[in-house]
C-alpha positions in Angstrom: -5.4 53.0 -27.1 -2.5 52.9 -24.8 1.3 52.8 -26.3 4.0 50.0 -26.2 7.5 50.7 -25.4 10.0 48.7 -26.2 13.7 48.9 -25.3 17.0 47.5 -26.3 15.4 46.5 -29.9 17.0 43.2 -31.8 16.2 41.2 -34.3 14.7 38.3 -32.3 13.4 40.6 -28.9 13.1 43.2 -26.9 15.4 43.3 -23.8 12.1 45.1 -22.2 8.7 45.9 -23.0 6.5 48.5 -21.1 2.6 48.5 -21.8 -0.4 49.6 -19.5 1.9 51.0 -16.8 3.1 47.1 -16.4 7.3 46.5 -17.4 7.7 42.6 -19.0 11.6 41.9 -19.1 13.6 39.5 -21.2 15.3 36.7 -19.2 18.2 38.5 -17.6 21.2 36.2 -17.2 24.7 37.1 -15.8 27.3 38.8 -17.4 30.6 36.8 -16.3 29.4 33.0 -16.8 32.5 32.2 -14.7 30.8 32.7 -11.6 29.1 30.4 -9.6 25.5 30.1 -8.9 25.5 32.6 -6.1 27.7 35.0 -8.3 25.9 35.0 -11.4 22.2 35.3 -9.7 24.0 39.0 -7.7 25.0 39.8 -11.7 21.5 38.8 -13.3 19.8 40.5 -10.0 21.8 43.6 -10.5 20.7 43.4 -14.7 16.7 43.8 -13.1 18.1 46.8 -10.9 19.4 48.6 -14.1 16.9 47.9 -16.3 13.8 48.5 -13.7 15.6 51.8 -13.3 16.0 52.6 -16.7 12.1 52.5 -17.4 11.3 54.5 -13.9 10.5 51.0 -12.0 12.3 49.5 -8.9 12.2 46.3 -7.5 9.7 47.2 -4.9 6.9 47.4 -7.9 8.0 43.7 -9.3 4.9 41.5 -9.8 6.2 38.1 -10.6 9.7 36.4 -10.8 10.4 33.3 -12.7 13.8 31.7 -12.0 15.1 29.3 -14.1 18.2 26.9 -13.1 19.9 24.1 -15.0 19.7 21.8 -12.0 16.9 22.7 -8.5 18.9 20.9 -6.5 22.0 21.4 -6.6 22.0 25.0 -6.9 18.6 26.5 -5.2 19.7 27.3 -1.5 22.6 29.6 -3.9 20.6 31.3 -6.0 18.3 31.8 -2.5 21.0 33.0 -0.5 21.9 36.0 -3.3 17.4 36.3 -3.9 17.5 37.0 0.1 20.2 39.7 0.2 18.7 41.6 -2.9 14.8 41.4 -2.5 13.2 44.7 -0.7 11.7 43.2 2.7 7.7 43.7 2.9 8.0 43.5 -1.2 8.5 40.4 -2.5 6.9 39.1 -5.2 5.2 36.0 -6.5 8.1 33.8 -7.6 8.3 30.7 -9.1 11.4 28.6 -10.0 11.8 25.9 -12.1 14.1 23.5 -13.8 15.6 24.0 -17.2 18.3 23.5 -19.8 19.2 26.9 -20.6 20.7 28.3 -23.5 24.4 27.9 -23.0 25.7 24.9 -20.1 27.5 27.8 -18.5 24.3 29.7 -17.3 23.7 29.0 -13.9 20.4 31.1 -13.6 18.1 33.2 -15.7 15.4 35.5 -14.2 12.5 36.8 -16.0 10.1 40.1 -14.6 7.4 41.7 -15.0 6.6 44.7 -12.6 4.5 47.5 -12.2 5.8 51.4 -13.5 
């Protein structure tokens, strides 16, 4: 029976979860809800980095990406432009990206990942 790992523990979720070599995160958002789209996907981008790290993954082992953003149109070609800059060429993953009302107005993008260890 294999083990599950879970990290950064609260009372409603796990920030990550590791189980059969195969890393699920939370929904990473940005830190500094200030930013624009552009600035807050390099924050929540940088949040995977960290966190991919922290469990002995990268993003060159991420499986799928869902991006979430309050409004497609308005706001896909920045969240793209910062995607493009940070995504390891020859390794990019499925992705999908949707519309949603997220859980404060301010969020301008939230990313959830799962990825191989």
């Amino acid at each position: 029976m294999s083990s599950i790992q879970r990290y950064h523990v609260g009372p409603r979720m796990s920030e990550i979860v590791v189980h059969n070599n195969t890393v699920y995160m939370a929904g990473q958002i940005a830190e500094s809800l200030e930013k624009d789209t552009r600035g807050q996907t390099e924050e929540a981008l940088a949040a995977v980095d960290r966190m991919l790290a922290e469990v002995g993954s990268d993003k060159t082992k991420i499986l799928t990406v869902t991006i979430y953003l309050p409004d497609v149109m308005n706001e896909y070609d920045a969240m793209n432009a910062a995607w493009t800059e940070w995504v390891a060429p020859g390794h990019t993953p499925a992705r999908t990206t949707v519309e949603a009302r997220l859980a404060d107005p301010r969020y301008r993008v939230e990313l959830t990942v799962i990825a191989a260890l």
